[in-house]
Steps between C-alpha positions, in 0.01 A plus 500: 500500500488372117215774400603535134557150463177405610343780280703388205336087595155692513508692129633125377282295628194751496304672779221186439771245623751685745469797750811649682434575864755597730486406822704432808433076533602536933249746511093348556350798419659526173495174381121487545514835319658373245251138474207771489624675214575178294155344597347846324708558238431109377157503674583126665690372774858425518570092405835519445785619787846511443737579816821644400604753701875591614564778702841690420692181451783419268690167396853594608619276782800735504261732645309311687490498876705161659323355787693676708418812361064402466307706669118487623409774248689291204264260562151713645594706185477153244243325687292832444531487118460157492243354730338765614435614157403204370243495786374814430436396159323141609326713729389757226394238205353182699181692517415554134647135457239333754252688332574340158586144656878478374792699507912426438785661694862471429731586729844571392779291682878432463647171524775688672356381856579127396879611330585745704829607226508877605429661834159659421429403867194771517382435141491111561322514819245721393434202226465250667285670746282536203448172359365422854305730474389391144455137639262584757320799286423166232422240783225804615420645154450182332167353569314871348721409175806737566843347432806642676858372353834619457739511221821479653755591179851564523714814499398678162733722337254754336342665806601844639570324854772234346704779256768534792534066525827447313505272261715245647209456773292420220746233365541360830121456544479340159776245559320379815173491287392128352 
C-alpha cells in the first residue's frame, strides 16, 4: 500500500541494496513470491526478517471498538496481519537461513499488552499472540543459528497508523514512562 514510497527507498538506497516487492504478508503464496524474487534479484538467501505488518489499524482509541463492542473479526482480522503474517514470513525465509547456518528475525511488538492505556483490545491481543509465537519460533530456530526476538517499542508518533492518536494520549503515555 506504500508503492511510491518504497520506490522512492529503492532509487535512494540503489537497486544493489533494496528491492520493493509488494505483497500481501497473510497471504503464503505471496510471501514466498515475494522471498523468491529477493533471493534472485540479490542472488542469496534472505538473513535478515523484519515482521511489521498492521492490517487497516489506526491509533485512535476514540475509534476504537470497547470490549463490549470487540468482535471475532476485530481480532481474526489483527491476528491475521500479525501472526499469521509473521508466520508466513518465518515460513518463507527459514529455508535459505538453514541453508547458510544463521539467520535474525525481528518481530515487531507493542508494550501496549503490558500497559494496556487505550482500548486497542484487537491490536494488543494480536501482539502478544505474537511474541509467543516469537518465543517458541527462537526456542525451535535456535540450535540451526536463527534468532527470533521482538522489539516491543512504544506508541510512535510518525507512522501512518498513529496520525489519528491525539496528542494528549501521547502525553499521557509519556508521563507514565520512567
Amino acid at each position: 500500500s506504500s508503492e511510491e514510497r518504497a520506490r522512492a527507498l529503492v532509487s535512494e538506497l540503489g537497486e544493489d541494496r533494496a528491492l520493493a516487492v509488494q505483497a500481501d504478508v497473510t497471504d503464503a503464496q505471496q510471501v514466498r513470491d515475494m522471498v523468491t524474487q529477493a533471493r534472485e534479484h540479490f542472488g542469496a538467501p534472505i538473513t535478515v526478517a523484519v515482521n511489521n505488518a498492521l492490517v487497516d489499524f489506526s491509533f485512535n482509541g476514540d475509534a476504537r471498538p470497547t470490549l463490549e463492542n470487540l468482535t471475532a473479526e476485530n481480532l481474526t482480522r489483527q491476528f491475521q496481519g500479525a501472526v499469521v503474517g509473521a508466520l508466513n514470513v518465518m515460513h518463507a525465509v527459514t529455508p535459505g537461513m538453514a541453508e547458510v547456518g544463521e539467520g535474525r528475525i525481528i518481530n515487531i511488538g507493542t508494550n501496549l499488552f503490558q500497559n494496556p492505556v487505550v482500548p486497542y483490545h484487537d491490536y494488543t491481543a494480536a501482539k502478544a499472540a505474537l511474541l509467543s509465537l516469537t518465543r517458541t519460533a527462537a526456542k525451535d530456530l535456535g540450535p540451526q543459528g536463527i534468532t527470533v526476538n521482538m522489539i516491543s517499542g512504544g506508541l510512535l508518533r510518525t507512522t501512518d497508523a498513529s496520525a489519528a492518536t491525539p496528542d494528549e494520549v501521547f502525553d499521557f503515555i509519556a508521563a507514565g514512562t520512567p
